[in-house]
C-alpha positions in Angstrom: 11.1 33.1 -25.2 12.6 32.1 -22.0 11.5 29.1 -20.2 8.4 29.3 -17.5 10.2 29.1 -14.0 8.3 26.2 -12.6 8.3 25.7 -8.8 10.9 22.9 -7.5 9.1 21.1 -4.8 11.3 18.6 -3.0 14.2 19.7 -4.5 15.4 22.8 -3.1 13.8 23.7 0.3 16.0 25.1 2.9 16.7 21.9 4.9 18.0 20.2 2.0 20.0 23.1 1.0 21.4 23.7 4.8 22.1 19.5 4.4 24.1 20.3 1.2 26.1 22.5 2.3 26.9 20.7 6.0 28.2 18.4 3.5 30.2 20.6 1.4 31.9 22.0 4.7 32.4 18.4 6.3 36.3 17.8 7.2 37.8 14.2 5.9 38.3 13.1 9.4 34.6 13.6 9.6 33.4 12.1 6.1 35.2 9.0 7.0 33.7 8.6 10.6 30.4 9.3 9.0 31.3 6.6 6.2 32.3 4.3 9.0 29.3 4.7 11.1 27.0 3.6 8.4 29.4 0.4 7.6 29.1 -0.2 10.9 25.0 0.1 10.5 25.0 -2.0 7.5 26.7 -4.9 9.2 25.0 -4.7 11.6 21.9 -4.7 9.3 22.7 -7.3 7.8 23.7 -9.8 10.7 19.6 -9.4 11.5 18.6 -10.7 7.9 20.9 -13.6 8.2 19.6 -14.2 12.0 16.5 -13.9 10.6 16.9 -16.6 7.7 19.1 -18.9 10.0 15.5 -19.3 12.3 13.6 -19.6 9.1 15.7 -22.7 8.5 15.9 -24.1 11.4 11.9 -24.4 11.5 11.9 -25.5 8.0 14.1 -28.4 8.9 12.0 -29.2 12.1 9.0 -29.3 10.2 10.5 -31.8 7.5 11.4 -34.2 10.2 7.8 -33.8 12.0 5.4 -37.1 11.2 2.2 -35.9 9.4 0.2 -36.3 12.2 2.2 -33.8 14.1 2.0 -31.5 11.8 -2.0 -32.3 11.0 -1.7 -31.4 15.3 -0.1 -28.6 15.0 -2.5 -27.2 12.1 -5.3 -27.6 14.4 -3.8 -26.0 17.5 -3.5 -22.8 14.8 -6.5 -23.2 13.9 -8.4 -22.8 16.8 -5.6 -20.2 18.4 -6.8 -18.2 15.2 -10.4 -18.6 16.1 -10.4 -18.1 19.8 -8.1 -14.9 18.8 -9.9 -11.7 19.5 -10.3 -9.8 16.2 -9.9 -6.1 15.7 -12.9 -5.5 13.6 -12.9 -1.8 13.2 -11.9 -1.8 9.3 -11.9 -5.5 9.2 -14.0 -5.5 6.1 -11.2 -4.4 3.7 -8.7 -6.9 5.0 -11.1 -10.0 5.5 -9.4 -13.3 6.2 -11.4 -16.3 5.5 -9.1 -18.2 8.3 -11.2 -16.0 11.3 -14.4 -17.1 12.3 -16.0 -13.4 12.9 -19.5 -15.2 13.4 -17.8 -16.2 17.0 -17.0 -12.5 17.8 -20.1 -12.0 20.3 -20.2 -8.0 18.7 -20.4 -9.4 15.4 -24.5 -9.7 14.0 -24.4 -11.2 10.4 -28.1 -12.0 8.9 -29.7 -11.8 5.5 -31.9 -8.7 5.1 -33.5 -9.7 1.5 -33.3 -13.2 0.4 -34.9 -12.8 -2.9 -35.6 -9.7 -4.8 -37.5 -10.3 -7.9 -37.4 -6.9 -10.2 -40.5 -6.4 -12.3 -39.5 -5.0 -16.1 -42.4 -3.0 -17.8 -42.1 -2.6 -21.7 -43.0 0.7 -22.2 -44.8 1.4 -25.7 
């Protein structure tokens, strides 16, 4: 018995196929501009990362050679830039972050509906 033709989702829709065979039809003078172009991209790429990790050194260094009360300072400044900072609350219970005071939020209620509930357990015969 032949195998059930099952449906190829992903695989072979008509873009893909119309990409395939642009391909198949590409000229070598174009292959290798295309394979230049993303050479180009990736260098290019990767001269961000390495810009990126040249700043994250530089602080790292700077804060090594700040004097712990500096650096207490500086926690503190963050700190209250953190709480002053207006918070986006709409979702803000999935992604809660004990660092923001959302008491000081002046749209913010919080208060304890039921402080004690005491549950009453009947045997029943």
């Amino acid at each position: 018995m032949p195998r059930r033709r099952r449906p190829d989702l992903g695989r072979r829709s008509q873009s893909n196929v119309r990409r395939a065979t642009s391909r198949v039809n590409r000229t070598d003078d174009q292959r290798e501009t295309d394979q230049e172009n993303s050479r180009i991209a990736m260098s290019e790429l990767r001269s961000l990362v390495s810009g990126n990790e040249v700043n994250r050194l530089r602080m790292q260094q700077v804060r090594a050679h700040q004097s712990q009360q500096q650096q207490a300072r500086h926690n503190e400044i963050e700190r209250i830039r953190r709480r002053s900072a207006s918070v986006i609350l709409e979702r803000a219970a999935f992604h809660y972050d004990p660092a923001i005071d959302y008491c000081a939020d002046k749209s913010v209620t919080i208060h304890l509906g039921i402080k004690y509930v005491s549950a009453v357990v009947q045997k029943s015969n």
